[in-house]
LUMSE-403421 format. One record per residue (C-alpha): residue in three letters; x, y, z. Coordinates in nm, 3 decimals, always signed. Layout:
<rs>
{rest = ala; c1 = X; c2 = Y; c3 = Z}
...
</rs>
This chain:
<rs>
{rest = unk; c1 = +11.374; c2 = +7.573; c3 = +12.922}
{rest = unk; c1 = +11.172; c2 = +7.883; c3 = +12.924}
{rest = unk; c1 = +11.156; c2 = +7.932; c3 = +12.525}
{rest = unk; c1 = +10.944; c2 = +8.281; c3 = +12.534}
{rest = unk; c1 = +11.043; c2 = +8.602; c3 = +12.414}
{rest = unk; c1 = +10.865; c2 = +8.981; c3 = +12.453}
{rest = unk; c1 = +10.975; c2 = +9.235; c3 = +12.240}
{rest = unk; c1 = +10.993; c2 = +9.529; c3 = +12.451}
{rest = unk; c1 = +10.885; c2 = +9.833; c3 = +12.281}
{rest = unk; c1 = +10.889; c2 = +10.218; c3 = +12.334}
{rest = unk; c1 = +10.510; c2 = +10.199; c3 = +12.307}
{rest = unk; c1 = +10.371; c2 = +9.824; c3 = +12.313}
{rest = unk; c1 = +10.543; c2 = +9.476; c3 = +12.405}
{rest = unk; c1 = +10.504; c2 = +9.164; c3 = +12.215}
{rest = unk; c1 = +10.479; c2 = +8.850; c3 = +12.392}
{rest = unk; c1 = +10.592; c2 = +8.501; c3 = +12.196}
{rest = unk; c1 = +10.537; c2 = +8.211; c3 = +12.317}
{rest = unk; c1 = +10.862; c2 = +8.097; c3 = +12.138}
{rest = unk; c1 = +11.129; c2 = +8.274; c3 = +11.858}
{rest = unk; c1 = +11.022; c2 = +8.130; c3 = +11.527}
{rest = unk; c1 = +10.746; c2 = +8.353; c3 = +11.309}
{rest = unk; c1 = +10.717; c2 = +8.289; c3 = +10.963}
{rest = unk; c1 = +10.798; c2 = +8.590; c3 = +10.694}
{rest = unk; c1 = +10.556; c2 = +8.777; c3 = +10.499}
{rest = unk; c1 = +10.497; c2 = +8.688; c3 = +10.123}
{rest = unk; c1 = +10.656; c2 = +8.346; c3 = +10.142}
{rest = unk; c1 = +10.360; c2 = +8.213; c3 = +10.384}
{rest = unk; c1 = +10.019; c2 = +8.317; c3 = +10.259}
{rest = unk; c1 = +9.732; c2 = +8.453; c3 = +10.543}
{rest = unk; c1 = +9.886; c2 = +8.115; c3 = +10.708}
{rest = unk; c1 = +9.544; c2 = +7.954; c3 = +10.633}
{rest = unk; c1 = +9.726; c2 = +7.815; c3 = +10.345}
{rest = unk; c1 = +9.993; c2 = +7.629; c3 = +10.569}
{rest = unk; c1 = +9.720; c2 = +7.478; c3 = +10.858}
{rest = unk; c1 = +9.788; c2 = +7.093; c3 = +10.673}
{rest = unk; c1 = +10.150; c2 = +7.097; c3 = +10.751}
{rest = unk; c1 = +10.133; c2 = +7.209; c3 = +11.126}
{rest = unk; c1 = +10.021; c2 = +7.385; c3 = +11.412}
{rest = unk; c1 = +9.953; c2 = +7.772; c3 = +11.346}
{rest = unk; c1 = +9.898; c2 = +7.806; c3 = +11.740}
{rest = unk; c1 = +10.207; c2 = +7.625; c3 = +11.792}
{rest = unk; c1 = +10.422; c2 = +7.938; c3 = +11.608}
{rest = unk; c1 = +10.603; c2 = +8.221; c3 = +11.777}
{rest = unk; c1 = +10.337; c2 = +8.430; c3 = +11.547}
{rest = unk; c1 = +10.267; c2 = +8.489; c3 = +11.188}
{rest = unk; c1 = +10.322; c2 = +8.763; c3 = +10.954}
{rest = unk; c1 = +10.106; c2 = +8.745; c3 = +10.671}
{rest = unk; c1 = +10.176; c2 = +8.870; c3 = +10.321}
{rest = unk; c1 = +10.147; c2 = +9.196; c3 = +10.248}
{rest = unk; c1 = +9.873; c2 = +9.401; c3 = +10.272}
{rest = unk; c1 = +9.726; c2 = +9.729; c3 = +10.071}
{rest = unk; c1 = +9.420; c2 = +9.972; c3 = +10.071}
{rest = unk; c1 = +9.301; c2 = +9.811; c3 = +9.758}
{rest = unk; c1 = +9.387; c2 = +9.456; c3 = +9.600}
{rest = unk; c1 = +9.638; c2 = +9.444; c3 = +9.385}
{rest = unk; c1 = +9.703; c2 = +9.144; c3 = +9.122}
{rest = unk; c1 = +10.063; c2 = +9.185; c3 = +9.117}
{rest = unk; c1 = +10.315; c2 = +9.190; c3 = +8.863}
{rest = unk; c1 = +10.285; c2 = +9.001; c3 = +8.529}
{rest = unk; c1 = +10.451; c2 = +8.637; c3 = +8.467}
{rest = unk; c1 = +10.717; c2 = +8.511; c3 = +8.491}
{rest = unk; c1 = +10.804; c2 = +8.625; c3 = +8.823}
{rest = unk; c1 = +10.975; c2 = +8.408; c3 = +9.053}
{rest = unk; c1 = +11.316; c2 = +8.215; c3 = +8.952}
{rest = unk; c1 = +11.585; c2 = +8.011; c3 = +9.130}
{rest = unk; c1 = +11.886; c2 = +8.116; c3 = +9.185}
{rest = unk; c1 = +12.189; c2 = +7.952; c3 = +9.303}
{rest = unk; c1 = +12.094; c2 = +7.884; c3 = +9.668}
{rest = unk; c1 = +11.805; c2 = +8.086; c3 = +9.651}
{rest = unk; c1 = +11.570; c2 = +8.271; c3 = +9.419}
{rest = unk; c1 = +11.440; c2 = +8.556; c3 = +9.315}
{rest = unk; c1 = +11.099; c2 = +8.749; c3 = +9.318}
{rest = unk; c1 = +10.884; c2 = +9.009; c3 = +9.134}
{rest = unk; c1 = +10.558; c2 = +8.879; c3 = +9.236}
{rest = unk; c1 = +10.489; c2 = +9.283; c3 = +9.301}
{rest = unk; c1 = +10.286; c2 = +9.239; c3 = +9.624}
{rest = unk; c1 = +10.017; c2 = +9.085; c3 = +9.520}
{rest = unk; c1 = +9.719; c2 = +9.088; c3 = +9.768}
{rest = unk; c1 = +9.313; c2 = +9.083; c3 = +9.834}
{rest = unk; c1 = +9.349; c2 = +9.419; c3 = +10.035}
{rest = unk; c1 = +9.262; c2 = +9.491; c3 = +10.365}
{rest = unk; c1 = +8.892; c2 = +9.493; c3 = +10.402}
{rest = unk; c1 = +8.878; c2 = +9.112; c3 = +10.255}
{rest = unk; c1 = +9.173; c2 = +9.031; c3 = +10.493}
{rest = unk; c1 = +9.014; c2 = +9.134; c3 = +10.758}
{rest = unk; c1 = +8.635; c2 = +9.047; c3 = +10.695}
{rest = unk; c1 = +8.755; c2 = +8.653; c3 = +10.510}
{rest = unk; c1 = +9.086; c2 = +8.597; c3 = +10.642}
{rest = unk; c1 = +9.153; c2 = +8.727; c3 = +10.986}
{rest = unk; c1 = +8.882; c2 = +8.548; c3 = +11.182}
{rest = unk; c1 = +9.016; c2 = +8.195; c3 = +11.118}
{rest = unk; c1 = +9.373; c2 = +8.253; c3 = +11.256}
{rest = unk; c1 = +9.424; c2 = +8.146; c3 = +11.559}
{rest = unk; c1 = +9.491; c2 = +8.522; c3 = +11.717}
{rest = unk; c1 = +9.426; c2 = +8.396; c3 = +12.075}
{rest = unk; c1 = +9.689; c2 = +8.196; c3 = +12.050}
{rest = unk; c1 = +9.996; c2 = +8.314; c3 = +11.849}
{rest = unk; c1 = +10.040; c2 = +8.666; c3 = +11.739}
{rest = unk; c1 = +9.924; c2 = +8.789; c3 = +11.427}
{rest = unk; c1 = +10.140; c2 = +9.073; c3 = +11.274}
{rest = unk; c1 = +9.971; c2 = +9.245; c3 = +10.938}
{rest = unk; c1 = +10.253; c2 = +9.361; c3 = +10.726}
{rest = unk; c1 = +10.132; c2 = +9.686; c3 = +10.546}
{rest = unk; c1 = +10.249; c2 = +9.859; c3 = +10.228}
{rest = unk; c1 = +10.160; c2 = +10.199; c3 = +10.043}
{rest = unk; c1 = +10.284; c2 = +10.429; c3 = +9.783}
{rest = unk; c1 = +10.226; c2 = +10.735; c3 = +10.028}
{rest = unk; c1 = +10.248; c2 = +10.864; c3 = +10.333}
{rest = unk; c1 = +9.900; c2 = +10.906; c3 = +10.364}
{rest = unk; c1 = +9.779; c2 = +10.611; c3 = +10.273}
{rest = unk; c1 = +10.020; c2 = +10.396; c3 = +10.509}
{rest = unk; c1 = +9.816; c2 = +10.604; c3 = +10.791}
{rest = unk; c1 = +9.469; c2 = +10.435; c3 = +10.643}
{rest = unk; c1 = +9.620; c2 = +10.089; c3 = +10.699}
{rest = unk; c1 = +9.749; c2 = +10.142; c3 = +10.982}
{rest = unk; c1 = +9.410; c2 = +10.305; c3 = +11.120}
{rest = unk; c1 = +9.175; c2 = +10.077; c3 = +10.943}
{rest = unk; c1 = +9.404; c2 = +9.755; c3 = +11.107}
{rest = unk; c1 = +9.398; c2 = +9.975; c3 = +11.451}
{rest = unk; c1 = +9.022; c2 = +9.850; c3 = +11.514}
{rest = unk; c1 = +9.097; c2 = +9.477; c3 = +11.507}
{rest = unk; c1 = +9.164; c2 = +9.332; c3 = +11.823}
{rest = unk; c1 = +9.285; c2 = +8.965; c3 = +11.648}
{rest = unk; c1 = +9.577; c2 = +9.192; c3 = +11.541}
{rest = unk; c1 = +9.850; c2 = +9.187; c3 = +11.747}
{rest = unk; c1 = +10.139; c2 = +9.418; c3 = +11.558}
{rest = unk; c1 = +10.183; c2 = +9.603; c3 = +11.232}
{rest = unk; c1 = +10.509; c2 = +9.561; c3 = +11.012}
{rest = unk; c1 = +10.594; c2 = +9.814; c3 = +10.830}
{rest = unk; c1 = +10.731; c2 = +9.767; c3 = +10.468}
{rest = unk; c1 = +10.934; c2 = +10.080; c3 = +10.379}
{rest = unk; c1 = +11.071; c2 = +9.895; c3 = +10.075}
{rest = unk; c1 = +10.830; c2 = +10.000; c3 = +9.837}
{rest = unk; c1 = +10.851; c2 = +10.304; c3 = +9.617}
{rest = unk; c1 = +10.715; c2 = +10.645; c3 = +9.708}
{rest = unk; c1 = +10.531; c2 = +10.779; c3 = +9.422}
{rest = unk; c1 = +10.542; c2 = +11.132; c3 = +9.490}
{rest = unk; c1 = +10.952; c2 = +11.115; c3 = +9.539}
{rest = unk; c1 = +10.970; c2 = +11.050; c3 = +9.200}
{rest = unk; c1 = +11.002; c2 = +10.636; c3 = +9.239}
{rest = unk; c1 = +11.252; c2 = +10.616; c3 = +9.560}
{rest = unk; c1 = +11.156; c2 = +10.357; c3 = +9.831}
{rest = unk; c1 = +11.108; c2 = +10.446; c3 = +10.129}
{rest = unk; c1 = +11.362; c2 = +10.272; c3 = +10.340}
{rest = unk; c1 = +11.627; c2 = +10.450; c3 = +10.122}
{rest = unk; c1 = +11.593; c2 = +10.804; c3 = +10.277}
{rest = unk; c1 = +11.580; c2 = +10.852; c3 = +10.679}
{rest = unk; c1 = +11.343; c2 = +11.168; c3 = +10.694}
{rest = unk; c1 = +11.075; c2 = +10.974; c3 = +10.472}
{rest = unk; c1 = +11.128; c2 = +10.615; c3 = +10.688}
{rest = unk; c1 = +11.032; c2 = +10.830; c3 = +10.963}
{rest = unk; c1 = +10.741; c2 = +10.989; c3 = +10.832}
{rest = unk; c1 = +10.604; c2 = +10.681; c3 = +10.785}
{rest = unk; c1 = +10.727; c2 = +10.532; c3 = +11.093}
{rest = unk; c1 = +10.557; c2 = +10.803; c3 = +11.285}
{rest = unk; c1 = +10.233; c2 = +10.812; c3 = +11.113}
{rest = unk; c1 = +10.176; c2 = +10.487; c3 = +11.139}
{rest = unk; c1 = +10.277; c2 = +10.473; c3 = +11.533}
{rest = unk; c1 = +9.981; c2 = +10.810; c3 = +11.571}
{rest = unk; c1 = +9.743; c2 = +10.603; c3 = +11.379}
{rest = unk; c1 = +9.756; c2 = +10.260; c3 = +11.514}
{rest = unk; c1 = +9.823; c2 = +10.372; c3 = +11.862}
{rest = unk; c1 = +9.691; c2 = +9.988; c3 = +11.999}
{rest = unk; c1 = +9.975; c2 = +9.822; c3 = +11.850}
{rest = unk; c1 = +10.340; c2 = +9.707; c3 = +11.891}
{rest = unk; c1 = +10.458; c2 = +9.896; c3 = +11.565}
{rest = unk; c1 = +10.741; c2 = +9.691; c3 = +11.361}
{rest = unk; c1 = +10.958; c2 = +9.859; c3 = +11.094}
{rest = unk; c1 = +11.120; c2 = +9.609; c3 = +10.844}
{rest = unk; c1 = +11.422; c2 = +9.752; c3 = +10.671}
{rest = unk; c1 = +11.580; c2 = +9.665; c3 = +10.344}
{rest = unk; c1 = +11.977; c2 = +9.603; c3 = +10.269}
{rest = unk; c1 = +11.982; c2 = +9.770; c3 = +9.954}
{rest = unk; c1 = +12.110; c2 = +10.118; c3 = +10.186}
{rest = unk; c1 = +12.478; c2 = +10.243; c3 = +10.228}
{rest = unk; c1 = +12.413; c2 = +10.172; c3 = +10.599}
{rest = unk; c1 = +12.154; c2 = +10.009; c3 = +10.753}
{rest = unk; c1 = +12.181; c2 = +10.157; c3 = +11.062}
{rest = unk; c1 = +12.095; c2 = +10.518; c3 = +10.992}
{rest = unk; c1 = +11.760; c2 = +10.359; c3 = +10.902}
{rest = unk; c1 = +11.763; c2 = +10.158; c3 = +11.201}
{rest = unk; c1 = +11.769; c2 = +10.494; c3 = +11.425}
{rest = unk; c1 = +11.557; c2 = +10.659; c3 = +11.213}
{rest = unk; c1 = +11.265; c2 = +10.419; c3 = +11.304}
{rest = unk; c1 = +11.345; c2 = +10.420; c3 = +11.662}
{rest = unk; c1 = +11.344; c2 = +10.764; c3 = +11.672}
{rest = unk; c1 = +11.014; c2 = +10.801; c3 = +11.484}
{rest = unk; c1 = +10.829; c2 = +10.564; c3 = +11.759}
{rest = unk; c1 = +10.886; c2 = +10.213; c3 = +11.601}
{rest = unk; c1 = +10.911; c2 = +9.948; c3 = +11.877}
{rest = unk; c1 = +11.100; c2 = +9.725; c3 = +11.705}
{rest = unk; c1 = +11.286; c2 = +9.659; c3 = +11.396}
{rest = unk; c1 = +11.268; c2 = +9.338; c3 = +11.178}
{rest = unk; c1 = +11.570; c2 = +9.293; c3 = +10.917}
{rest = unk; c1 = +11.652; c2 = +9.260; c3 = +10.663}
{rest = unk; c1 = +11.386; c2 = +9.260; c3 = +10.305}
{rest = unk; c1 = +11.537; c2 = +9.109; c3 = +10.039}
{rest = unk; c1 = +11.836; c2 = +9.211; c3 = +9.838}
{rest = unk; c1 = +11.753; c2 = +9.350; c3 = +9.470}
{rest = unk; c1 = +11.911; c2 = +9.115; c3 = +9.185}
{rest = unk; c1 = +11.839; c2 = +8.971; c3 = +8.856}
{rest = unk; c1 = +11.824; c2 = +8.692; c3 = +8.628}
{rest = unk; c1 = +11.890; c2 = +8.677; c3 = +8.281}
{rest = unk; c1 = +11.799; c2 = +8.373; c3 = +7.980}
{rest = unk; c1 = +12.086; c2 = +8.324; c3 = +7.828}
{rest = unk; c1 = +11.967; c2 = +8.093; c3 = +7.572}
{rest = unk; c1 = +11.693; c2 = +8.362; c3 = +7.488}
{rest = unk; c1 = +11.856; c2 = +8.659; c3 = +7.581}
{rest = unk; c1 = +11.612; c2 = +8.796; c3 = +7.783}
{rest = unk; c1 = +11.564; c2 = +8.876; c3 = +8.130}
{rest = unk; c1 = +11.438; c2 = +8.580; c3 = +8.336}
{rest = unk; c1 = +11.189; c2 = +8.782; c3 = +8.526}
{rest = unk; c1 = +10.890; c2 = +9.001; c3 = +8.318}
{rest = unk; c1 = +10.999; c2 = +9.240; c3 = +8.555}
{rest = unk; c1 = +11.372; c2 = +9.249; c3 = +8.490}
{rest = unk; c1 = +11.503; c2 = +9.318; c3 = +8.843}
{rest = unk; c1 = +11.326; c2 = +9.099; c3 = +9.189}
{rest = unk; c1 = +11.397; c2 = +9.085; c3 = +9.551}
{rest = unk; c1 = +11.678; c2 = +8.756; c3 = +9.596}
{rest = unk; c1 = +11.589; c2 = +8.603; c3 = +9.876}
{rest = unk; c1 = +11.731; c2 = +8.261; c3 = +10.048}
{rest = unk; c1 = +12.037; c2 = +8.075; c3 = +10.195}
{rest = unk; c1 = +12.201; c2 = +8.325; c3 = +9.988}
{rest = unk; c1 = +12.182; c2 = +8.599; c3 = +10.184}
{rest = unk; c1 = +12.220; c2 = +8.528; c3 = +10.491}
{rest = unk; c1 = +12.560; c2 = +8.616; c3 = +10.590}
{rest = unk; c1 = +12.411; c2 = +8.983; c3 = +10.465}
{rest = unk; c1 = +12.111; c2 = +8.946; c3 = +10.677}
{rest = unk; c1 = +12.305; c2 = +8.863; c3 = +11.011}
{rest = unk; c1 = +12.580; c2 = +9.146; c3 = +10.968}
{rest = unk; c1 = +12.245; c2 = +9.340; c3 = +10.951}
{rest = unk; c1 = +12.104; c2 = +9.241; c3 = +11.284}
{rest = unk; c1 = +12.463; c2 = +9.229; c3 = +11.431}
{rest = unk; c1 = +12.485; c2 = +9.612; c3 = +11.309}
{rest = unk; c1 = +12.118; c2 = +9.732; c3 = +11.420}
{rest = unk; c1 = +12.167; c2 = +9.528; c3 = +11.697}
{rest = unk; c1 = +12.461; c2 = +9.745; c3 = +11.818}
{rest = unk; c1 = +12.266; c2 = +10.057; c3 = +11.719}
{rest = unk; c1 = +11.960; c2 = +10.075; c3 = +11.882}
{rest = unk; c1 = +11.766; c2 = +9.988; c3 = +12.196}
{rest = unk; c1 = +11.464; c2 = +9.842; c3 = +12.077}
{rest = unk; c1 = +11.440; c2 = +9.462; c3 = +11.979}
{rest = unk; c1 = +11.540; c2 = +9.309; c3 = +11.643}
{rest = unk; c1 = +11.395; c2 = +9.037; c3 = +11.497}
{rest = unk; c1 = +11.606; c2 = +8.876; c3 = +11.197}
{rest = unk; c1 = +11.499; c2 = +8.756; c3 = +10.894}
{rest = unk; c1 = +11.719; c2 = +8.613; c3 = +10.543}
{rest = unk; c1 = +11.808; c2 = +8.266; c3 = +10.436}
{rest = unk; c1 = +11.671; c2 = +8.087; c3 = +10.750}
{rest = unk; c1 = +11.653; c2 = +7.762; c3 = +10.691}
{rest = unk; c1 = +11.671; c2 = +7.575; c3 = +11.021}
{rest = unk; c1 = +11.692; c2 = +7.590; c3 = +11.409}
{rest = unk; c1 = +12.073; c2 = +7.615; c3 = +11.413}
{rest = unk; c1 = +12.010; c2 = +7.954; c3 = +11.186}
{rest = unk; c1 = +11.787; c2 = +8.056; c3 = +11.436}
{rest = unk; c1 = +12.055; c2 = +8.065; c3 = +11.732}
{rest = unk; c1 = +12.289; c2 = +8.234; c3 = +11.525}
{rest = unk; c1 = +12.095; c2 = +8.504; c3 = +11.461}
{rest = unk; c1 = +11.982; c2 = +8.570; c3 = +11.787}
{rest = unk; c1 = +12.341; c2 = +8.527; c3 = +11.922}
{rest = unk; c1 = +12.427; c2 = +8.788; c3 = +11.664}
{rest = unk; c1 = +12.158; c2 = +8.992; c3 = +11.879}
{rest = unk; c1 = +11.832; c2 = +8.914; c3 = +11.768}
{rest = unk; c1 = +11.507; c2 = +8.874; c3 = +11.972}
{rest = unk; c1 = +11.336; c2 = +8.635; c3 = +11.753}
{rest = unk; c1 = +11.338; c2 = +8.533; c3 = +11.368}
{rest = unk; c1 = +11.122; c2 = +8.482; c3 = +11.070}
{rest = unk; c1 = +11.124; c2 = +8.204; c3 = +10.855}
{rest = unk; c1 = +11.039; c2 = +8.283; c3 = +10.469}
{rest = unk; c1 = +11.204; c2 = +8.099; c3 = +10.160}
{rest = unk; c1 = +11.232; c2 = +7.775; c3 = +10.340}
{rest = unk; c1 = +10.895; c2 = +7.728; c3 = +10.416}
{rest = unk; c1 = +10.875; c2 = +7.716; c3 = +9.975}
{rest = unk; c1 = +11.117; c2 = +7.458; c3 = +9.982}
{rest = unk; c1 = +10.991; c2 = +7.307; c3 = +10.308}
{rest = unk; c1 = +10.620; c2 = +7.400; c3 = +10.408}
{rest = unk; c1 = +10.682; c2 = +7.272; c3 = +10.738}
{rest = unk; c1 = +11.047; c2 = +7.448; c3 = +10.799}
{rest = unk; c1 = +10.891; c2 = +7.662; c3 = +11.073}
{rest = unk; c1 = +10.682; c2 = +7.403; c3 = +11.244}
{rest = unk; c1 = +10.987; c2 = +7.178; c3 = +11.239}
{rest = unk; c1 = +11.192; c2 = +7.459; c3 = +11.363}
{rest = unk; c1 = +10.978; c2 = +7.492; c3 = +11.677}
{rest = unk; c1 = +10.961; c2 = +7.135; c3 = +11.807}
{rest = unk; c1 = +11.348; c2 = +7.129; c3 = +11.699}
{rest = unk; c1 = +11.469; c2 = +7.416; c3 = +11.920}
{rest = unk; c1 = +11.460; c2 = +7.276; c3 = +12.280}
{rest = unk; c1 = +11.633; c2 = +6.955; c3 = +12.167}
{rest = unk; c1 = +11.902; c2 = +7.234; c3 = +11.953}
{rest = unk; c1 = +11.940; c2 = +7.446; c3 = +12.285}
{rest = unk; c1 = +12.009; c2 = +7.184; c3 = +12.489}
{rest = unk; c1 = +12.304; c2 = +6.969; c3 = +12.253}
{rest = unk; c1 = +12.451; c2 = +7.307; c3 = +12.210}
{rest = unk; c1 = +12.427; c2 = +7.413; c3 = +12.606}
{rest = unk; c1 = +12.201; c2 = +7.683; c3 = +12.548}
{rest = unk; c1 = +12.017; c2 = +7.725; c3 = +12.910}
{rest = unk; c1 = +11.869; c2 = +8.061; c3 = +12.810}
{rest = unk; c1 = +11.801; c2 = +8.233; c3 = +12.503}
{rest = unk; c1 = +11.867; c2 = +8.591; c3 = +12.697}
{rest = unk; c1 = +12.185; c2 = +8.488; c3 = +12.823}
{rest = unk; c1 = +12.294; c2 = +8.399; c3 = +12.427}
{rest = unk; c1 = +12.159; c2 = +8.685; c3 = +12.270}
{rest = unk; c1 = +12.413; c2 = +8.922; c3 = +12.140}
{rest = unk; c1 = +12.672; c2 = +8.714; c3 = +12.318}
{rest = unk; c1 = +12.891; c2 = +8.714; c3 = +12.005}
{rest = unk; c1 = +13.265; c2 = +8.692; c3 = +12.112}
{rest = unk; c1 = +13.473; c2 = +8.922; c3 = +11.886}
{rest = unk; c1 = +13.829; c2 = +8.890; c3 = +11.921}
</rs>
């Protein structure tokens, strides 16, 4: 069974060599995960979260569990994009399995540096786009919250990193998602990854304080994936590029749902905490899965969710 997928963009395609990628944040420059499996053996990897400068992140404590999944306020905590690109970069296996940088700023502007500076490496195969942080100079809001500024930045980036398939990963926390969804389509994106995480908190009872030093995280997890696939089912319905679905992920059967819901491919992220191997696993899993569940092609299942 043919097991590949392309994402067919307005601009660029993205061939996989199978449906599984791995999330950003929850698995490192994927250097970190080369003892558990094999990185060439992945659909492709998106690695954490990159900025113009590094960035130590926010202060401690800031990760907690949750039931049936956890929160985070690690506050994007990177080594910025020159050392990604001069230390990290060349010892991925880019020839192989995609690499997708996922890219963050607090401006406009500066999402167009990223995107420019990652333009001129070849061993980079896609950009994501994180419009869930805050814009500064809006007075706080993120980015993903308002249409006209999710397609500033959609469209900047697509003029400055005009060699690459240009991904734009939406958050939940939006009346509807699917606003966004067009938004990004319309502003060049060629394909849409969903959904970030969901925004929650934790509090110590016993000392009556928040859990996290941050009071409020991203929840992340089993927990929210019946959020994350009425997300793809929704975007799925509303545009014409391909989605790829991420949210509580945890193993191959979660992977068919999701792209029977109408998903292109998926990315694994809190599992691979709990399991570093979840994704690896997932890929030697899915031709035995597809075959006990009389799946003879992953195009003829996608979006073939019978309503009714």
């Amino acid at each position: 069974m043919d097991l590949s997928v392309t994402l067919s963009g307005q601009t660029h395609n993205l061939t996989l060599k199978n449906p599984i990628l791995t999330a950003s944040g929850t698995f490192g420059y994927g250097l970190e995960f080369e003892t558990y499996g094999d990185l060439a053996g992945l659909g492709g990897m998106v690695v954490k979260g990159l900025s113009l400068e590094a960035r130590e992140g926010n202060p401690t404590p800031r990760i907690v569990e949750t039931t049936a999944g956890m929160l985070n306020a690690v506050g994007l905590q990177n080594d910025g994009v020159e050392v990604f690109c001069a230390q990290k970069l060349p010892l991925l296996p880019s020839q192989e399995t995609p690499v997708i940088a996922n890219i963050y700023a607090s401006s406009v502007e500066d999402f167009g540096k990223l995107a420019a500076r990652l333009n001129e490496e070849e061993s980079v195969a896609a950009l994501e786009v994180n419009v869930s942080c805050p814009n500064v100079r809006e007075g706080g809001i993120a980015f993903g919250q308002d249409p006209a500024m999710l397609a500033q930045v959609t469209s900047i980036v697509r003029s400055a990193a005009p060699d690459k398939h240009i991904m734009v990963k939406l958050s939940p926390n939006v009346t509807d998602i699917t606003v966004m969804a067009r938004a990004a389509e319309d502003a060049g994106a060629d394909s849409i990854s969903c959904i970030n995480t969901l925004l929650g908190m934790a509090v110590d009872l016993k000392n009556r304080r928040p859990a996290l030093a941050n009071v409020v995280g991203g929840l992340s997890g089993p927990a929210i994936k019946p959020v994350a696939l009425r997300c793809v089912w929704q975007v799925a319905r509303a545009v014409k590029i391909p989605v790829v679905g991420v949210g509580g992920i945890c193993c191959v059967e979660d992977a068919l749902e999701f792209i029977l819901a109408g998903a292109h491919a998926v990315q694994v992220g809190t599992a691979s905490f709990m399991r570093p191997d979840c994704a690896f696993d997932m890929v030697r899993e899915l031709p035995a899965a597809c075959e006990r569940l009389c799946i003879t092609s992953l195009d003829e299942l996608r979006g073939s969710l019978q309503l009714g």
